[in-house]
DRENTOR-718854 format. One record per atom (N, C-alpha, C): residue number from 0; residue in one letter; chain; atom name; x, y, z. Coordinates in steps of 0.05 Angstrom, whole numbers, plus 32768, in hexadecimal, padded with zeros to 4 digits. Layout:
# residues N
 resi resn chain name   c1   c2   c3
  NUM    A     A   CA    X    Y    Z
...
END
This chain:
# residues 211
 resi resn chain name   c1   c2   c3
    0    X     A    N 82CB 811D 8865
    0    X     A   CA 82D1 8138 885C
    0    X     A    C 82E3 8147 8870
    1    X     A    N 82F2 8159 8866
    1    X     A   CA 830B 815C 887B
    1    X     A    C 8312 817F 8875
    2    X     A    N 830C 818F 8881
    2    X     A   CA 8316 81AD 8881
    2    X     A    C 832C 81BA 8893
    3    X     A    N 833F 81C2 887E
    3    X     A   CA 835B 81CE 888C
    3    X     A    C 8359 81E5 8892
    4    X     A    N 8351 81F6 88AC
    4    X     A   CA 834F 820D 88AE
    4    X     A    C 8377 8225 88B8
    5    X     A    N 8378 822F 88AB
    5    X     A   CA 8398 8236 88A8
    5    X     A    C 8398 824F 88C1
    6    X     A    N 83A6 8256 88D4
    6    X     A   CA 83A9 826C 88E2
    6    X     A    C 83C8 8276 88E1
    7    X     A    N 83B9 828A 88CB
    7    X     A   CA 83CD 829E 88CA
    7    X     A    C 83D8 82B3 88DF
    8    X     A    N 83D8 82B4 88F3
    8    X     A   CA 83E1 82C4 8909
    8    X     A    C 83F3 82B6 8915
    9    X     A    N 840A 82C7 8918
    9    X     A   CA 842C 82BE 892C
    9    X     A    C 8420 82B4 8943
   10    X     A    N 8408 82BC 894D
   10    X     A   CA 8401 82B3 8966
   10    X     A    C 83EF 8297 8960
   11    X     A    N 83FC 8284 896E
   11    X     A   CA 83ED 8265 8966
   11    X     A    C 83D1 826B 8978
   12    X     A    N 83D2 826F 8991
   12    X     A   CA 83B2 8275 8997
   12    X     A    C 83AC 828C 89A3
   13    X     A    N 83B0 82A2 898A
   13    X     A   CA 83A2 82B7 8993
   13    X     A    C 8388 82C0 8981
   14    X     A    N 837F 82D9 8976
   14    X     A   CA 835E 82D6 8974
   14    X     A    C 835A 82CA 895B
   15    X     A    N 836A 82CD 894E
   15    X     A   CA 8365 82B7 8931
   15    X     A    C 8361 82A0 8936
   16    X     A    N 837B 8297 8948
   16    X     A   CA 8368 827B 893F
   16    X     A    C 8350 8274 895D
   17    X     A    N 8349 8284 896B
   17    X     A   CA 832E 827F 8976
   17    X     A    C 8311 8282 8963
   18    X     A    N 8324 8291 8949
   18    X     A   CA 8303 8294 8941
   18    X     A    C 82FD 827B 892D
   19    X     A    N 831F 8274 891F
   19    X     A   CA 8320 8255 8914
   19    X     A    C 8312 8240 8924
   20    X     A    N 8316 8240 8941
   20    X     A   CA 8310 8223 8956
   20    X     A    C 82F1 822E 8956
   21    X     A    N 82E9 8242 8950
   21    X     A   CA 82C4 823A 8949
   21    X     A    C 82BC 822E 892C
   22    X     A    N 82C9 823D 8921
   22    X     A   CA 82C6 822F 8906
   22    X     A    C 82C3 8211 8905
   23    X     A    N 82DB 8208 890C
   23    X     A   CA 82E6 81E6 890F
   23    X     A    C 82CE 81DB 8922
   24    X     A    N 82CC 81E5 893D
   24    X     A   CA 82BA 81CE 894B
   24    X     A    C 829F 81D4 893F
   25    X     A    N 8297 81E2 8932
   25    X     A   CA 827D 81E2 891E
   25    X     A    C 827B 81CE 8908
   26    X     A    N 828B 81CF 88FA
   26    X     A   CA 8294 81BB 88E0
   26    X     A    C 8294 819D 88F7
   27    X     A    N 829A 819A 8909
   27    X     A   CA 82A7 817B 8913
   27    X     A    C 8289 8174 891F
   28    X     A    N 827E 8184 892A
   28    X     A   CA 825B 8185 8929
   28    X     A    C 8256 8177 891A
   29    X     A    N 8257 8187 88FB
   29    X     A   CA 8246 817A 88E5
   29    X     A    C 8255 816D 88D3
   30    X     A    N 825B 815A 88E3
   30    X     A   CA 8274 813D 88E1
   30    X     A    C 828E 8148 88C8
   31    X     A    N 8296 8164 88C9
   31    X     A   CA 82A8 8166 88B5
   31    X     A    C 82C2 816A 88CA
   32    X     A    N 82DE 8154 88C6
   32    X     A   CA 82EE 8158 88D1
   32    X     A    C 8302 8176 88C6
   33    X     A    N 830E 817D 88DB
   33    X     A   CA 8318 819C 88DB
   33    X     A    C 8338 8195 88EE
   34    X     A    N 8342 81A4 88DE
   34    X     A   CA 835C 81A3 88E5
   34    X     A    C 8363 81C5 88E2
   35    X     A    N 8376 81C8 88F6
   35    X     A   CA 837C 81E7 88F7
   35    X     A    C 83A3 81E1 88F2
   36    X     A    N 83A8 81F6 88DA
   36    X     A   CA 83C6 81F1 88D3
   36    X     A    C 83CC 820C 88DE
   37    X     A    N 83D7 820F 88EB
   37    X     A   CA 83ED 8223 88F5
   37    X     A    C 8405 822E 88E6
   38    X     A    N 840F 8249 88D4
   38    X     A   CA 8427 8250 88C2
   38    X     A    C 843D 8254 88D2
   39    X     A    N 843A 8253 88E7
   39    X     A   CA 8451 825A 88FE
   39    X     A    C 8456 827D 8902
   40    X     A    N 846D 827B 8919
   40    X     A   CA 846F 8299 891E
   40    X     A    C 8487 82A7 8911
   41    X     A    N 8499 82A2 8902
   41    X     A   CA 84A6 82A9 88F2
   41    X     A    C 849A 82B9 88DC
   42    X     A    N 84A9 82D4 88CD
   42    X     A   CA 849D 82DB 88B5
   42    X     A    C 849E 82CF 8896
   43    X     A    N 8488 82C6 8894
   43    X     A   CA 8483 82B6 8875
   43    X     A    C 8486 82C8 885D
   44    X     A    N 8492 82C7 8851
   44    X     A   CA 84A0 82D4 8834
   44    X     A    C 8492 82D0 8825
   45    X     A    N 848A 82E4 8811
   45    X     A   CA 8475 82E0 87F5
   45    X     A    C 848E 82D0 87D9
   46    X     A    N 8475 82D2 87CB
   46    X     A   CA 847E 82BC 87B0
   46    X     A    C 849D 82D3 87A1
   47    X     A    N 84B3 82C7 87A0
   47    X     A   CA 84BF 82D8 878D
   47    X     A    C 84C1 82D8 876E
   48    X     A    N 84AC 82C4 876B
   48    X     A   CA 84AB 82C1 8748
   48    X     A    C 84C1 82B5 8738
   49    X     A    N 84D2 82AD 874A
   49    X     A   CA 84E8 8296 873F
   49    X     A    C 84E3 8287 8729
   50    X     A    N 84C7 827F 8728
   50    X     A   CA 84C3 825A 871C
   50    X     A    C 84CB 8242 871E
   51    X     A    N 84E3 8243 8733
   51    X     A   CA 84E1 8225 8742
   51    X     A    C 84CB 821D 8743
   52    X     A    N 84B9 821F 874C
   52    X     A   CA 849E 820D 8756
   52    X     A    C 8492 8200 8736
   53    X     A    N 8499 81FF 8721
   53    X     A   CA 8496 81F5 8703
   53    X     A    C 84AA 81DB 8704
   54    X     A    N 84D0 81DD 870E
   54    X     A   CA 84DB 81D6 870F
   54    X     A    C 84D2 81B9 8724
   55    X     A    N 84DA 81C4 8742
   55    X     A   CA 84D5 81B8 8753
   55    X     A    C 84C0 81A8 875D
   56    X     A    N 84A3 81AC 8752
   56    X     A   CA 8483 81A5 8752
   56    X     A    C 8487 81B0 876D
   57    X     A    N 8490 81C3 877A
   57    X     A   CA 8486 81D4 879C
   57    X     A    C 8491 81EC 879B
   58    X     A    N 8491 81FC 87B1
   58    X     A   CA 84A1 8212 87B0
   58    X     A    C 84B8 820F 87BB
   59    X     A    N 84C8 821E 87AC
   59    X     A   CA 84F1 8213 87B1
   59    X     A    C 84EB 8220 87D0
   60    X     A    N 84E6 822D 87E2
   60    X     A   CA 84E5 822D 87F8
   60    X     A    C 84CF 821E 880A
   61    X     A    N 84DD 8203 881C
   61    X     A   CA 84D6 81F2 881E
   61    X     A    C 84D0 81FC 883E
   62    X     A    N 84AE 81FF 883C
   62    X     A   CA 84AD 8205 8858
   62    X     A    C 848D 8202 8857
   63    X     A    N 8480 8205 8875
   63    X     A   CA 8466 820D 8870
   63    X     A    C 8456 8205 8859
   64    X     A    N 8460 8217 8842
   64    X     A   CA 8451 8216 8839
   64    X     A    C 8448 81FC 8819
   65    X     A    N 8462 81F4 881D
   65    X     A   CA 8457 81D5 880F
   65    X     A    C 845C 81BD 8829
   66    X     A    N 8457 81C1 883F
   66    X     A   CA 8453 81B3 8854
   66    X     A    C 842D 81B2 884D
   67    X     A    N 8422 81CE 8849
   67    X     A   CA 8406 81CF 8847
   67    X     A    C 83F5 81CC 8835
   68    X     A    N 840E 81CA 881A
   68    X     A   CA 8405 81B5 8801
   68    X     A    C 83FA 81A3 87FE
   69    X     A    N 840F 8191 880B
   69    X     A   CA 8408 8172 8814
   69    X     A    C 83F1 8169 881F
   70    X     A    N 83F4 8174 8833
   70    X     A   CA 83CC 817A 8848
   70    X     A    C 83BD 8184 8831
   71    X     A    N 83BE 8197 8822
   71    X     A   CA 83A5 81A0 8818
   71    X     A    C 839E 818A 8803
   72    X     A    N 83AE 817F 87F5
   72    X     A   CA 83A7 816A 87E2
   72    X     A    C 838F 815D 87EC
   73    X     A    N 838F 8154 880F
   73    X     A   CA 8375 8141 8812
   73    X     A    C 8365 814F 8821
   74    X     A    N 8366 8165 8821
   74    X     A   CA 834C 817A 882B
   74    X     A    C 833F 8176 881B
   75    X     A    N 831D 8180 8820
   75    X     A   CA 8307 818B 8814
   75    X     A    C 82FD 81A4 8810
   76    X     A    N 830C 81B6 8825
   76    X     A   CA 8304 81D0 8823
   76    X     A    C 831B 81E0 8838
   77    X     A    N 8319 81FB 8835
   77    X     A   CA 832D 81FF 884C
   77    X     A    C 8317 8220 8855
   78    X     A    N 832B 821F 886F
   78    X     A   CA 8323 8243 887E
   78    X     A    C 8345 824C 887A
   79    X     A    N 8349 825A 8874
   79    X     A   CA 835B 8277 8877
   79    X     A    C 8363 828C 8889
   80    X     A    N 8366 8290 88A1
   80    X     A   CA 8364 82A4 88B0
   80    X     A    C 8380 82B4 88B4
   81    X     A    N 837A 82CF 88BC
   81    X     A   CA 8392 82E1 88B9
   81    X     A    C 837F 82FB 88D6
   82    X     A    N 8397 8300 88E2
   82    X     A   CA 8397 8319 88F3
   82    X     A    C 8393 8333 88E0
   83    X     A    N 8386 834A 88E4
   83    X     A   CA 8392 835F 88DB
   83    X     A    C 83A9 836A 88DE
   84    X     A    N 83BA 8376 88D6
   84    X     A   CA 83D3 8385 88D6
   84    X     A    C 83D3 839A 88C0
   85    X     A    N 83CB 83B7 88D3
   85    X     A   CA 83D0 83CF 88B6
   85    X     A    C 83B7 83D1 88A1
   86    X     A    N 83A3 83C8 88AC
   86    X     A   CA 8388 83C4 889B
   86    X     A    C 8384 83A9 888B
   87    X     A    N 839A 839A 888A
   87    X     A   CA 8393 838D 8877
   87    X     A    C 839F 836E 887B
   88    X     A    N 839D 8354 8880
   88    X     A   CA 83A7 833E 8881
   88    X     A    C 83C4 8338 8886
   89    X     A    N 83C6 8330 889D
   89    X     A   CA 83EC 832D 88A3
   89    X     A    C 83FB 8321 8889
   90    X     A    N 840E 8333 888E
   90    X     A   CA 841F 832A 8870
   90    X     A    C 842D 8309 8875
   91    X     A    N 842C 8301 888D
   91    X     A   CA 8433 82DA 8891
   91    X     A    C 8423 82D4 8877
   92    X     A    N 8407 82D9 8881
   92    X     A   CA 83F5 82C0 8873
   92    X     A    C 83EC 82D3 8858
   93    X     A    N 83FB 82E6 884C
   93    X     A   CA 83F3 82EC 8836
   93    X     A    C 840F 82E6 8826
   94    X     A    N 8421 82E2 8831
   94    X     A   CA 8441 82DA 8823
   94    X     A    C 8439 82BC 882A
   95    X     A    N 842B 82AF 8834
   95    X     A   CA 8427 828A 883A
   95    X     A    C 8413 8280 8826
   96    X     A    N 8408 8292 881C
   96    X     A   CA 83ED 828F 8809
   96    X     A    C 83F4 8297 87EB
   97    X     A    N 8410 82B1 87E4
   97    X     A   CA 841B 82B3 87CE
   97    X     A    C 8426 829B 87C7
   98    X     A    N 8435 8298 87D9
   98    X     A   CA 8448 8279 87CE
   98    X     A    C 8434 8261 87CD
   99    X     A    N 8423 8260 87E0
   99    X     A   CA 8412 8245 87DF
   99    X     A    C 8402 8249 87BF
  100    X     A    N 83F9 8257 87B9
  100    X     A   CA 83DD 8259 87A1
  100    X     A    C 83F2 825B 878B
  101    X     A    N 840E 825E 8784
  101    X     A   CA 8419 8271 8774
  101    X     A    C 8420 824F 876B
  102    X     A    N 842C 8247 877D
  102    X     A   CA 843A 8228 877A
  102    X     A    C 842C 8218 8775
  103    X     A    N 8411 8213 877F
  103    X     A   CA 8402 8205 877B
  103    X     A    C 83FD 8207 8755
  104    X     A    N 83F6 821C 8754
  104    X     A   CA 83EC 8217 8735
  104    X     A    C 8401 8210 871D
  105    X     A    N 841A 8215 8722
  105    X     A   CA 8435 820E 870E
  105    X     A    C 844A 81F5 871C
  106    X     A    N 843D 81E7 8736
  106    X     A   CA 8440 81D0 873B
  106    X     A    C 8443 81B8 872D
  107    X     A    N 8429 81B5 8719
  107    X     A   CA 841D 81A1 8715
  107    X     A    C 8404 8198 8722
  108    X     A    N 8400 8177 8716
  108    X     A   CA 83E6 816E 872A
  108    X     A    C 83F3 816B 8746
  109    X     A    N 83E8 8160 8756
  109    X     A   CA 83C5 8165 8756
  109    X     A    C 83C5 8186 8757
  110    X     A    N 83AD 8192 8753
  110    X     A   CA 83AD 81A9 8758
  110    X     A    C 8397 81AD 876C
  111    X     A    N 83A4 81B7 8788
  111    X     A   CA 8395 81AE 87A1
  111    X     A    C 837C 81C3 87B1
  112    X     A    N 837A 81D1 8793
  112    X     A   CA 8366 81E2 87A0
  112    X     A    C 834C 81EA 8793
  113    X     A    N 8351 81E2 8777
  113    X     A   CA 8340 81EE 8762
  113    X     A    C 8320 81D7 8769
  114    X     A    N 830E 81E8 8768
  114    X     A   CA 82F4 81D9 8776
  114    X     A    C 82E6 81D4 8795
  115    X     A    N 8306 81E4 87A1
  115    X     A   CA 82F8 81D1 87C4
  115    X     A    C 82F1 81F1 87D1
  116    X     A    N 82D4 81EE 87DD
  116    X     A   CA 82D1 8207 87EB
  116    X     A    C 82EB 8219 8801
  117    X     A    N 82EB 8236 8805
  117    X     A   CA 82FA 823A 880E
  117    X     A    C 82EA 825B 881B
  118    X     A    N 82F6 825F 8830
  118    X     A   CA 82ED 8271 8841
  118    X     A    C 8306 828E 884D
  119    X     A    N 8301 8299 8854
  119    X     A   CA 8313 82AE 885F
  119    X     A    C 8303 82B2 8882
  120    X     A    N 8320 82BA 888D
  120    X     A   CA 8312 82C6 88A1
  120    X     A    C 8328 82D9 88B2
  121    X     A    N 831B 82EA 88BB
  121    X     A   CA 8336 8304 88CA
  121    X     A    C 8325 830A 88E7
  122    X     A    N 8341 830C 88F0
  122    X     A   CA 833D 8319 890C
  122    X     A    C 834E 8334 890F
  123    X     A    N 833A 834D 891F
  123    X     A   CA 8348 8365 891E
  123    X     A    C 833E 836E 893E
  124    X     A    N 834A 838B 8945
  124    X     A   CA 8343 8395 895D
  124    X     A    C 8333 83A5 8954
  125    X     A    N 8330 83B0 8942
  125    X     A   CA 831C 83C3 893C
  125    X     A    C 8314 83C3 8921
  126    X     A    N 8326 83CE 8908
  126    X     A   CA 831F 83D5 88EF
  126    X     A    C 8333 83B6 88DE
  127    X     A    N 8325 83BD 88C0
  127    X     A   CA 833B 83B2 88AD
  127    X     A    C 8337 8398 88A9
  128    X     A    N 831B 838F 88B2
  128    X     A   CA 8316 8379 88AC
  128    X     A    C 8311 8374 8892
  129    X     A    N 8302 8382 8885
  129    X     A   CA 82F3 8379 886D
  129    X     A    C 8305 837D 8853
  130    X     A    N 8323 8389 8857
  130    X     A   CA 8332 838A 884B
  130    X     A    C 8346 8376 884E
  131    X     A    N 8345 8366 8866
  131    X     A   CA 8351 834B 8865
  131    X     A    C 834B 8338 884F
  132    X     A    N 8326 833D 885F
  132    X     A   CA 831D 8320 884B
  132    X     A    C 8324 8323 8834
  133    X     A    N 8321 833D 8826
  133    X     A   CA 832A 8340 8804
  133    X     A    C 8339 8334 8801
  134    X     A    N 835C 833E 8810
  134    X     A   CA 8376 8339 880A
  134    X     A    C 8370 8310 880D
  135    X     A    N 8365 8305 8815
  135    X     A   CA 8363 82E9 881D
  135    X     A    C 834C 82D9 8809
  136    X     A    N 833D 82E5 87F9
  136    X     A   CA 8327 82DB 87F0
  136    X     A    C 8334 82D5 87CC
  137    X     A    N 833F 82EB 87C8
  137    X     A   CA 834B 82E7 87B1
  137    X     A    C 835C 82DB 87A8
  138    X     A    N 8366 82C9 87B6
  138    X     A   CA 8378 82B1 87AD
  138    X     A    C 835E 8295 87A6
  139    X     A    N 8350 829C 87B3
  139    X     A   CA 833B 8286 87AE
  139    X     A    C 832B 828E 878F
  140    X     A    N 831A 829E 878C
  140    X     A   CA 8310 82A9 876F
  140    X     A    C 8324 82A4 875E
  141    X     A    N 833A 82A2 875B
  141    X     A   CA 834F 829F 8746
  141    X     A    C 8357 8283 8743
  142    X     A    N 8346 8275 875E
  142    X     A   CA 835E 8257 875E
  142    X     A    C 8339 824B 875D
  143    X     A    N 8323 8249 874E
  143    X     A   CA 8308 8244 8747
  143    X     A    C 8306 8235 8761
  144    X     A    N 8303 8248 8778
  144    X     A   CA 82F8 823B 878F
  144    X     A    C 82E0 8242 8795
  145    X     A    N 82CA 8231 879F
  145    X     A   CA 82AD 824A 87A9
  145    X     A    C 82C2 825B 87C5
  146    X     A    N 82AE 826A 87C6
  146    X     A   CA 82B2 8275 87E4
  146    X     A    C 829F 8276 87F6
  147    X     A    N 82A6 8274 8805
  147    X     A   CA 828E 826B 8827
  147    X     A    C 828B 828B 8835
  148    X     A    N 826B 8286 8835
  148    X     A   CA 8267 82A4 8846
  148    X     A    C 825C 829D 8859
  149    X     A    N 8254 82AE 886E
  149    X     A   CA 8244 82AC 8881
  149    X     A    C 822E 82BE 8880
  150    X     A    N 8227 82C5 8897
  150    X     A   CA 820E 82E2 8898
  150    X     A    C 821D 82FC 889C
  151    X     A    N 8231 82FA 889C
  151    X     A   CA 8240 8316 88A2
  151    X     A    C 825D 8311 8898
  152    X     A    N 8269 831D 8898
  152    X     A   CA 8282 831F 8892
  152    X     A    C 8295 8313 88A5
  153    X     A    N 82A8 82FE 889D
  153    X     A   CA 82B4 82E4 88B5
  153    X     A    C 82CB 82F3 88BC
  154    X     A    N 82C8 8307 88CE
  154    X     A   CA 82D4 8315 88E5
  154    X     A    C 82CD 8309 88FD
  155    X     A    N 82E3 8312 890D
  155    X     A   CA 82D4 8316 8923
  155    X     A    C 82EA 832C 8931
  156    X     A    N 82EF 833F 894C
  156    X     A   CA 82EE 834A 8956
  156    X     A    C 82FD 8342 8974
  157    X     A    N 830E 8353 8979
  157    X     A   CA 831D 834F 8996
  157    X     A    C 8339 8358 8999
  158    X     A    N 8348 8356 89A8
  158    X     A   CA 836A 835D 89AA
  158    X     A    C 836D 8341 89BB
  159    X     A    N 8360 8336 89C1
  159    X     A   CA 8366 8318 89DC
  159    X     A    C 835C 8304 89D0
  160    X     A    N 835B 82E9 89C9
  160    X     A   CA 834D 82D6 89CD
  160    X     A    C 8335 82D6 89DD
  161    X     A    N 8336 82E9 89FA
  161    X     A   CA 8325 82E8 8A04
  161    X     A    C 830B 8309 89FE
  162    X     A    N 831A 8313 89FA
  162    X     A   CA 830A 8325 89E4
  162    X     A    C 82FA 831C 89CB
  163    X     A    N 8303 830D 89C0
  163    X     A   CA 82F0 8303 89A6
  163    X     A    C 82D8 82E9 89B3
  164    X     A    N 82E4 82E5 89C7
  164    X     A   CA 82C9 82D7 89D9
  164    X     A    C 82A9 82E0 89DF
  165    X     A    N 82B8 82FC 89ED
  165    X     A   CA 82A1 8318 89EE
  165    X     A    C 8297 831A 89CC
  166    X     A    N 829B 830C 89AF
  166    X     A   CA 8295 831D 899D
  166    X     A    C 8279 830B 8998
  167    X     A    N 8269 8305 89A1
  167    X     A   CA 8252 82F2 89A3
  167    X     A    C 824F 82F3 8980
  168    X     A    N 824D 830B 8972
  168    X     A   CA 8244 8308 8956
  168    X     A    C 8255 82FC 8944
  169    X     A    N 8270 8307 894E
  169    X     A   CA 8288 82FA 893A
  169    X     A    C 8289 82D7 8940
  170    X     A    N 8281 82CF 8958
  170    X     A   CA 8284 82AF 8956
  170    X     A    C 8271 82A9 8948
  171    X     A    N 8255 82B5 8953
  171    X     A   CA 8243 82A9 893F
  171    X     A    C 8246 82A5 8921
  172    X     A    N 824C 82BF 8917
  172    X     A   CA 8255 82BE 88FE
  172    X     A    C 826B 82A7 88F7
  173    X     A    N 827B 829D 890E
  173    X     A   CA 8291 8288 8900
  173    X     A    C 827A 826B 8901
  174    X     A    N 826F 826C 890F
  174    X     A   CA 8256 8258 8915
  174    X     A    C 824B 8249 88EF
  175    X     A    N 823D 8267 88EB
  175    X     A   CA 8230 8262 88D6
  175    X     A    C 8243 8255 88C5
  176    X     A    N 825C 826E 88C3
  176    X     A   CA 8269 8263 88AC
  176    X     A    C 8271 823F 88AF
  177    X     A    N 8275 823D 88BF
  177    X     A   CA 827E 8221 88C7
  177    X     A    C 8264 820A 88B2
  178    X     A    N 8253 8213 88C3
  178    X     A   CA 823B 8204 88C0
  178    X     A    C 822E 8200 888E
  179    X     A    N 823E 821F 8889
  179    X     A   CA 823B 821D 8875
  179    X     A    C 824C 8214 8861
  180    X     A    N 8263 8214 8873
  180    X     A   CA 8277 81FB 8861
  180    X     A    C 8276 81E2 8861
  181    X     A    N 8269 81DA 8878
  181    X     A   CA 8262 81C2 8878
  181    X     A    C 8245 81B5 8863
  182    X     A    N 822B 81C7 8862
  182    X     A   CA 8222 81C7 8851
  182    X     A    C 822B 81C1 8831
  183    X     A    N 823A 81D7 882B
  183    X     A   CA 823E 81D6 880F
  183    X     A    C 8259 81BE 880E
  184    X     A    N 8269 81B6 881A
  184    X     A   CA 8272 8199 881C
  184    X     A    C 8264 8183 8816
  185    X     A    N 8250 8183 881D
  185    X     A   CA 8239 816D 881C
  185    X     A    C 822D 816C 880A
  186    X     A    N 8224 8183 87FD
  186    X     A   CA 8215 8190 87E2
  186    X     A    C 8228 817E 87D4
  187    X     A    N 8248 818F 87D1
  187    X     A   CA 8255 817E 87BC
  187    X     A    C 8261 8168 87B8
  188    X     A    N 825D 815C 87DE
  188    X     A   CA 825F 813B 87D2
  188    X     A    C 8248 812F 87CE
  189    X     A    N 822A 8138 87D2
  189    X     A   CA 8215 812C 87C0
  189    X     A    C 8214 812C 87A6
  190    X     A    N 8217 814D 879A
  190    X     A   CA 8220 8149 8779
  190    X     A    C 8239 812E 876D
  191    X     A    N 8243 812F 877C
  191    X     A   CA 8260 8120 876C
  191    X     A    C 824F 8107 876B
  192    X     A    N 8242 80F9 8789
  192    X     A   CA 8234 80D9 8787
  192    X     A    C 8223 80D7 8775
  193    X     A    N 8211 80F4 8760
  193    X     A   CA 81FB 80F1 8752
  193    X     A    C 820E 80FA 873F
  194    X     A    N 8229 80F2 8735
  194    X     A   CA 8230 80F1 871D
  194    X     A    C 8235 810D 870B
  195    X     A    N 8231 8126 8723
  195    X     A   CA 823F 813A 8718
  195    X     A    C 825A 8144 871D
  196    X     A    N 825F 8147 86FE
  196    X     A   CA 8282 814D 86FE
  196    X     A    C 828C 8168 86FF
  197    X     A    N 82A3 816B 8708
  197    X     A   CA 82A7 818A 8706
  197    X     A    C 82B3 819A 86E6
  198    X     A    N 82AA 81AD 86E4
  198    X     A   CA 82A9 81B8 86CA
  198    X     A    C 82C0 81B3 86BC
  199    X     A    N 82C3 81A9 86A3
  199    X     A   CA 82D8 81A8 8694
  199    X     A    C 82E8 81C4 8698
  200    X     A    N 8308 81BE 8690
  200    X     A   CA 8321 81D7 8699
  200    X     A    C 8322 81D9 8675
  201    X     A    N 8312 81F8 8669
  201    X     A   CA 831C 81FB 864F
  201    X     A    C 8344 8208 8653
  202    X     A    N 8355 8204 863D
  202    X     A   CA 8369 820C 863B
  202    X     A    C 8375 8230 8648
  203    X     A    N 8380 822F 8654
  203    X     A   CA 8384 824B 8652
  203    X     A    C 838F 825E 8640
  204    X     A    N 8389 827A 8649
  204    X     A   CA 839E 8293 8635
  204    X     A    C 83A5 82A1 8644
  205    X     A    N 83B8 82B0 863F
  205    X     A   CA 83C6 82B8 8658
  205    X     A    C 83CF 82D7 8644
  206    X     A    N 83CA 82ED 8648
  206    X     A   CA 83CC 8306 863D
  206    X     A    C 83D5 8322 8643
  207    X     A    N 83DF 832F 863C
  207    X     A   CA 83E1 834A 8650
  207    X     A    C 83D6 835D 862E
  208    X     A    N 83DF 8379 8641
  208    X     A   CA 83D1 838F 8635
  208    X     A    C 83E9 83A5 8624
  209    X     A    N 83FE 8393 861E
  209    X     A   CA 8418 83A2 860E
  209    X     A    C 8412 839E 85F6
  210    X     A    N 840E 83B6 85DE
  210    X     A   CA 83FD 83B1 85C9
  210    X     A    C 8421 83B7 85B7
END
């Protein structure tokens, strides 16, 4: 079993992804390998609604983010993380997550996400956490992912790497979560060995409200 945890912050190791590297050495604990993907420090551009990605099976901008396609195909589950910026989830990993989820579903197969647990997590100096996780959770509910909680809300707290050290609750909290993705990993590769399948995909409809 193998979990891609994504750090969305320009900073490769600043407090995001310290609160990812608890996450990961938790999961590698409970023998789930963890891999941390990095979006880089450049600004990542949201989906422009082109429809190349129908055309092409990826997004006509060839970067990142069908680099993280590829990987996700043989994941099992992933973490998500994003800095605050302005109350609400850095626009990198919310323009890396439009094009990733947008492409993914008018791709084609495989479709690399529908079924595998998936988690959020934000780092802030003070406020604007819990409006991260929103902005980050809802690509998953739409793409039939479970979502992974912990005991508290998968923040954590700091302006340093070494500040979110001092946040004893926010690691713990990445602790648990760790510990509960790894759980429900296991849950659902026991179901699959006892012969349960995942729910048939009825047809879609697709509608708006212009009468």
């Amino acid at each position: 079993m193998k979990v891609i945890l994504v750090n969305g912050s320009p900073h490769r190791h600043g407090c995001t992804d310290r609160a990812l590297q608890e996450v990961a050495r938790t999961l590698e604990e409970d023998g789930v390998e963890a891999e941390i993907f990095w979006i880089g420090a450049k600004p990542v551009g949201g989906c422009i609604a082109c429809g190349g990605c129908d055309r092409k099976g990826a997004c006509v901008f060839d970067d990142a983010v069908n680099e993280f396609r590829a990987k996700a195909a043989e994941a099992d589950g992933f973490v998500f993380g994003a800095p605050v910026h302005y109350a609400h989830a850095g626009a990198s990993l919310v323009g890396f997550m439009d094009r990733l989820f947008y492409s993914n579903g008018r791709a084609g197969q495989p479709d690399v996400f529908r079924h595998k647990p998936a988690a959020a997590v934000a780092s802030a100096r003070r406020a604007g956490t819990t409006a991260a996780l929103d902005d980050i959770q809802k690509f998953f509910t739409i793409s039939q992912m479970p979502v992974v909680s912990s005991r508290y809300w998968n923040n954590v707290h700091g302006n340093t790497p070494g500040e979110v050290e001092q946040d004893a609750e926010g690691l713990w909290t990445m602790r648990q979560l760790g510990r509960n993705m790894a759980w429900l990993l296991r849950s659902i590769e026991a179901g699959r060995a006892a012969g349960l399948e995942p729910p048939a995909q009825e047809p879609g409809a697709r509608t708006n409200f212009i009468r």
